[in-house]
C-alpha positions in Angstrom: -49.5 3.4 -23.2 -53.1 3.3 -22.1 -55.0 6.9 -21.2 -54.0 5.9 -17.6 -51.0 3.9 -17.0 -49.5 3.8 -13.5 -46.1 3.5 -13.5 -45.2 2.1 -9.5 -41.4 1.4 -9.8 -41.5 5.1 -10.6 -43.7 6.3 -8.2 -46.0 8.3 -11.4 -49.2 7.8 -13.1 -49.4 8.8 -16.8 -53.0 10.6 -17.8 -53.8 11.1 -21.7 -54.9 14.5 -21.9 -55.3 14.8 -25.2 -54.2 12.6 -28.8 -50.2 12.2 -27.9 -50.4 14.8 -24.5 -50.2 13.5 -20.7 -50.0 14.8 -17.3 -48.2 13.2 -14.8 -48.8 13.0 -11.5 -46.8 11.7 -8.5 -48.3 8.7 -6.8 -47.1 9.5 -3.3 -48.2 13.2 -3.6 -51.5 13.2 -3.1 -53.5 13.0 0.4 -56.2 15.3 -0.1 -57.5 13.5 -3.5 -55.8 15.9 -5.4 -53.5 14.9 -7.7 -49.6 16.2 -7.0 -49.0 16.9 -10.7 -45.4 17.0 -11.9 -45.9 17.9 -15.1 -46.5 17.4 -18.7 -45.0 15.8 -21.4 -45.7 16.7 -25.3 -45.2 14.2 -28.0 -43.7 16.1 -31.2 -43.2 13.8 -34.0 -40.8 11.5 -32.4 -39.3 14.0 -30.0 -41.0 14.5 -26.3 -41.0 17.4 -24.9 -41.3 17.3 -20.9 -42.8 20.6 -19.2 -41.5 20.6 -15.3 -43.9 22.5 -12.9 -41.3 24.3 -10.4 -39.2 25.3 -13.2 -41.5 27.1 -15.3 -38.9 28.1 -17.8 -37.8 24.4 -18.3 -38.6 22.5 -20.9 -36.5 19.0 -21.7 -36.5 17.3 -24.8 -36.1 13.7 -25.3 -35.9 10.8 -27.9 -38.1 8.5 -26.5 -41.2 8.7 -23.9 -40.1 6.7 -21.7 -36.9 9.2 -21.0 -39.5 11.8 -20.8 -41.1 10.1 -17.9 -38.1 8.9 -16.0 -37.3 13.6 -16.3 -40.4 13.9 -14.4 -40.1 10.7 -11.3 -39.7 12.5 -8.3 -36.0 10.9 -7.9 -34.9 13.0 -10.9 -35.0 16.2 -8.9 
């Protein structure tokens, strides 16, 4: 994935925060310019780890990042 990688049929843009960290933000979210961030997802040696903000004890783990993402599209509530 590129540092910023919009991902439309999901309704979520992917921003690298840091070497193999990303925020990511909900498209549709965001009138004031802010972005409506959904959360984070960790890469941990092969395993992602998904941080969900509005479940702050809630962390997922998954095999591959593009499970990881599909936790955190706004149809996965």
């Amino acid at each position: 994935m590129t540092p910023h990688t919009r991902i439309q049929r999901l309704g979520l843009e992917l921003h690298e925060i840091a070497d193999r960290h990303w925020r990511v933000d909900d498209i549709g979210v965001s009138t004031s310019g802010a972005p409506g961030v959904r959360g984070y997802i960790r890469d941990l040696d092969g395993m992602y780890e998904v941080t969900r903000f509005g479940l702050p004890a809630r962390r997922s783990y998954f095999r591959s990042l593009d499970a990881a993402v599909r936790d955190l599209a706004p149809s996965a509530r």
